[in-house]
C-alpha positions, 0 to 999 in steps of 0.5 A: 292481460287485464283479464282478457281471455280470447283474441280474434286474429286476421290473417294469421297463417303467416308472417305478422299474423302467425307471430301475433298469434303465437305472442297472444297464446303464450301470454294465455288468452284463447286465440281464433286464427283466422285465414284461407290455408288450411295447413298453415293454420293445423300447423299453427294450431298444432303449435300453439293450441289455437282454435282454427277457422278457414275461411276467406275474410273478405266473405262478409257473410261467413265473417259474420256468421263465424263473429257475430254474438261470440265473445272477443276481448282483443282484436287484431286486424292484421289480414293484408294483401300487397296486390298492385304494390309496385304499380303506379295506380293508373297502370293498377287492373280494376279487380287489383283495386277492389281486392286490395281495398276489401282486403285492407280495409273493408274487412277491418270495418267489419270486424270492428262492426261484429266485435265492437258492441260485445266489447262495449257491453262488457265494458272492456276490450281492445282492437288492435289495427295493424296498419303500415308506415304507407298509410302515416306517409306517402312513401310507396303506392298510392292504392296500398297507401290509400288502403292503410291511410283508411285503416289509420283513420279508422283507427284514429276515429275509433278512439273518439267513438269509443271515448268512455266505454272502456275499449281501447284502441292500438294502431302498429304501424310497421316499416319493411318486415321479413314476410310474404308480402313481398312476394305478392307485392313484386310477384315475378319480378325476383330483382325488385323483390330481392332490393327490398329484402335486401335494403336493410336488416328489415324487422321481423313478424317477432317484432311487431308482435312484441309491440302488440301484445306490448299495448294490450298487457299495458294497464286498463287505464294506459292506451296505446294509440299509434306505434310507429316500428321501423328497421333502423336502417329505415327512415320514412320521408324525403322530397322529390324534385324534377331535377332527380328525375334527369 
């Protein structure tokens, strides 16, 4: 693990995040949890020996008080919310804009803000950014969509920004997975929740986990940059036509 020791994990008391989690632990490194529920993350710890912090990352000022001076040599941004994801933008409450956008993306900024000069210092690191095939195309809606775009460039501006400090930089950018993000993207509607989760065999927290800790274990000079993990019964793209709409 190229003699990283502590990981920093966003969101992790369920789904991608508790599966990241648990990956990284396995592998040895020493992993701060970082979510809102409690008993999800003792449970968590209980497991895997995690440390834990409750708290909500959006709180700028309690992120930087827990990050700021403290050694972290992998990064996961990993915390999302699926909040206004089966609306069209302009039926999209204001208060939905504003969470969903500091949930994924402002959060990831600020991270990277904390984390990135310890790393830089110490000559060695890697931020690992947990984006979505919605921000590679515009498949879905446009607010998730224009929230994982801005995590993409964010990530793609990273590799330039850190171009001979020896920090590396992953994006994962998963397709439909088996979480809970299903849940608040249709909240109560059951039938458009259940065509989701029954579309295709989706993937599985396990298995974007595999791709993370895949990137980080890679040699010191091998970066990763983007993978890109899709359900095979998934395929990204197509065009709309008038004509489908009659």
């Amino acid at each position: 693990m190229n003699g990283y020791e502590t990981a920093f994990v966003t969101g992790a008391s369920s789904g991608i995040g508790e599966a990241v989690v648990r990956a990284l632990s396995a592998a040895g490194l020493t992993v701060h949890a970082l979510a809102r529920r409690a008993d999800r993350l003792a449970a968590l710890a209980a497991q895997t020996g995690c440390e834990t912090h409750v708290l909500d990352a959006t709180d700028t000022g309690a992120l930087t008080r827990l990050l700021e001076g403290r050694p972290i040599d992998v990064l996961v941004n990993n915390v999302a919310t699926g909040l206004g994801f089966a609306e069209p933008v302009a039926e999209v409450d204001p208060a939905v804009i504003d969470r969903a956008v500091a949930t994924n993306l402002t959060v990831s900024l600020h991270a990277c803000r904390l984390v990135l000069p310890g790393m830089i210092a110490r000559g060695r690191g890697h931020v690992v950014t947990i984006g979505s095939i919605s921000g590679l195309y515009p498949i879905r809606q446009a607010l998730y969509g224009a929230t994982k775009a801005g995590q993409h460039l964010l990530h793609q501006t990273l590799r330039v920004e850190l171009h001979g400090t020896g920090v590396r930089a992953t994006e994962v950018c998963p397709g439909s997975t088996r979480t809970e993000f299903a849940d608040r993207a249709y909240g109560d509607d059951a039938a458009a929740r259940t065509a989701f989760l029954e579309s295709c065999r989706l993937l599985d927290p396990e298995d974007v986990a595999d791709a993370v800790l895949y990137a980080v274990a890679r040699p010191a000079h091998v970066n990763i940059g983007t993978i890109e993990l899709t359900p095979t019964g998934e395929v990204p793209g197509g065009i709309l036509h008038e004509a489908d709409e009659r």
